[in-house]
N, C-alpha and C positions, 0 to 999 in steps of 0.2 A: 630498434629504438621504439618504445611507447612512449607516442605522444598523448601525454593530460592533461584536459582541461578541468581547474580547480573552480567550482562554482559555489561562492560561497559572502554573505552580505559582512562578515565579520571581518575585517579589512588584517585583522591583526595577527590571525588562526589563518586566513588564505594564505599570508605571506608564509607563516611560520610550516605550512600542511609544501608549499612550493619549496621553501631549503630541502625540510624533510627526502622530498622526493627526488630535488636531484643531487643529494648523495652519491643516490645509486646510478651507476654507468649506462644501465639500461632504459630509464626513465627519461624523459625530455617535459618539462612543463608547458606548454603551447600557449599559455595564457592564464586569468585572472575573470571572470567575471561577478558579479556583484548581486545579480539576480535573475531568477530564470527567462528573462527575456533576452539579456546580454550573453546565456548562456545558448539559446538558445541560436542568435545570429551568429556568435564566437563557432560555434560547432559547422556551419555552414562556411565561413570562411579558412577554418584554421582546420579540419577534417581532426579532430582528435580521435584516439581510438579507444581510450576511455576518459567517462567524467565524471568525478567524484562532485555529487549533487546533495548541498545541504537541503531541506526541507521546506520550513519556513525562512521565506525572502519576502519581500517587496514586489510589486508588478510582473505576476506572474512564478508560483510558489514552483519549489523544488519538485512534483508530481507532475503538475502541467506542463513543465519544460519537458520533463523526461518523456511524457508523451507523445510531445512535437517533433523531440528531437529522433524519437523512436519509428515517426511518421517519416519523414524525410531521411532521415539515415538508420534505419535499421542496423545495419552494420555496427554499428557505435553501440561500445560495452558501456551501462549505466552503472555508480554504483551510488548507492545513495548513501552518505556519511553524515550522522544526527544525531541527538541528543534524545532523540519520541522515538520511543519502544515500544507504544500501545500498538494493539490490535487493526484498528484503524488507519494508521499512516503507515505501517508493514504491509497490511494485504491491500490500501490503495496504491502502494510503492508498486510492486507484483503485477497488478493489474496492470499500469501504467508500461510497463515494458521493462524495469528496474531489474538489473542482473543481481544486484549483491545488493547488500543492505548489511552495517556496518553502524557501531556506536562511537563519538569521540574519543571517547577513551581508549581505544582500540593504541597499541604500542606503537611507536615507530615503522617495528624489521616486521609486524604483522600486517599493515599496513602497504608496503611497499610487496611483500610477496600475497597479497590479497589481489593487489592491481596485477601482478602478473599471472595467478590463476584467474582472473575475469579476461584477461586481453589472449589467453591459452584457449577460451570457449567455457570454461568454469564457471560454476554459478557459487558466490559465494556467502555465507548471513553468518551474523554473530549466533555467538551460541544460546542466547536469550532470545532471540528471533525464531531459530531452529524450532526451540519449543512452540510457537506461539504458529507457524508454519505447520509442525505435525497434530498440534489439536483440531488445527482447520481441517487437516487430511483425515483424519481420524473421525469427526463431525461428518463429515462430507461422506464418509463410506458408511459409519451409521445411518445415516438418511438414504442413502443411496440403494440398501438393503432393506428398511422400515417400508413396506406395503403402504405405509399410511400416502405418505406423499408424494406415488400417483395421483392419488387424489388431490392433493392442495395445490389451487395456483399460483402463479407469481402474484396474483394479488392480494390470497389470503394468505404468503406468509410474510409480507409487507402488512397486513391489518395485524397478524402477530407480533411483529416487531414493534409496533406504535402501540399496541396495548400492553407490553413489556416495558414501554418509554411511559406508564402511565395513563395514558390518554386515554377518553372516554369516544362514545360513538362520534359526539358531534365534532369533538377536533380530529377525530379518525378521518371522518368525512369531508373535513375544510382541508384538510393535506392532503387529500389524492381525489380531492374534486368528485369527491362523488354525493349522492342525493344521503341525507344520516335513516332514512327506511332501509336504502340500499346495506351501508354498513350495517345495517340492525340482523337484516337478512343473512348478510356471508358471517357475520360472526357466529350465527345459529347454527350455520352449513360449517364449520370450523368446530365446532364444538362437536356437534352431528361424528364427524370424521373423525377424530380425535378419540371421541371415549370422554369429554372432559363431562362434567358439571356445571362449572362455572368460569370467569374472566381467571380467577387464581390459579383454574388448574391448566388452562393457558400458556401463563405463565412461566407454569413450572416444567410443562411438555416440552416448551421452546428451550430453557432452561440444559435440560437433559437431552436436548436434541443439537445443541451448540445454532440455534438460530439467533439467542442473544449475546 
């Protein structure tokens, strides 16, 4: 029997995601919580073995539970079940310790055998995710082959990402605490590296580099 805990602030979709699931003979619901702090002590006293983690909650969001709970029970399959398909709540789900990742709209019978391929050892993501997962890999081995960045550090491609968000030396400088001669300096040594010209051709490096 897999026991699930349903963690989820929409009182009306948690009941409805709990019928769902004990349909099935294999499934047991262990509980309800309402946001990732209640999911988070729920998972400590009820041991589930997976939890379907909505995203955005209340007092402590669907990421940061997953991470706690991934701290203290490892064991425990996450899966995260949401309506944010961007780039940013995928690969901070990932990061977080998040086994599957999953949209609401997701079927019933795909649903219930999604939780049993993640409680099998499975790693499981929607197929809109998938993509958004192999351009990262795909990004990640272009750079990873690109000579250039041995050279760049983690701080100059942090000044590249905030000069892709816009920003000029001096807000460069007030977000990562440093002196704005300093940023004047590494953005020189970034161009230097690079081959670029100017801030646009930057830009367009990071661009084709999958940095933004």
């Amino acid at each position: 029997m897999i026991r699930v805990l349903i963690a989820d602030d929409h009182a009306l979709l948690a009941e409805s995601l709990q019928f769902i699931l004990q349909q099935d003979e294999g499934i047991e619901v262990a509980g309800i919580a309402a946001n990732g702090r209640e999911a988070v002590q729920m998972c400590e006293k009820l041991a589930p073995r997976v939890v379907l983690m909505d995203i955005k909650m209340l007092e402590c969001d669907g990421l940061q539970a997953a991470e706690l709970i991934k701290q203290s029970r490892p064991q425990t399959r996450i899966m995260i079940l949401t309506t944010f398909e961007d780039r940013d709540n995928v690969l901070g789900a990932i990061a977080k310790g998040a086994d599957g990742y999953l949209l609401k709209d997701v079927r019933p019978r795909e649903l219930v055998m999604a939780i049993k391929c993640l409680d099998s050892g499975l790693c499981v993501f929607n197929g809109s995710v998938k993509e958004i997962l192999r351009e990262e890999l795909g990004s990640f081995a272009a750079r990873s082959v690109n000579p250039v960045f041995e050279r760049l550090k983690p701080e100059d491609l942090k000044i590249i990402e905030l000069i892709g968000d816009g920003k000029n030396n001096k807000e460069i400088a007030e977000a990562m605490n440093y002196s704005e001669g300093t940023i004047k300096n590494r953005v020189s040594r970034i161009l230097e590296i690079i081959g670029a010209k100017d801030r646009t051709q930057i830009v367009l490096f990071a661009l084709k580099n999958g940095l933004l």
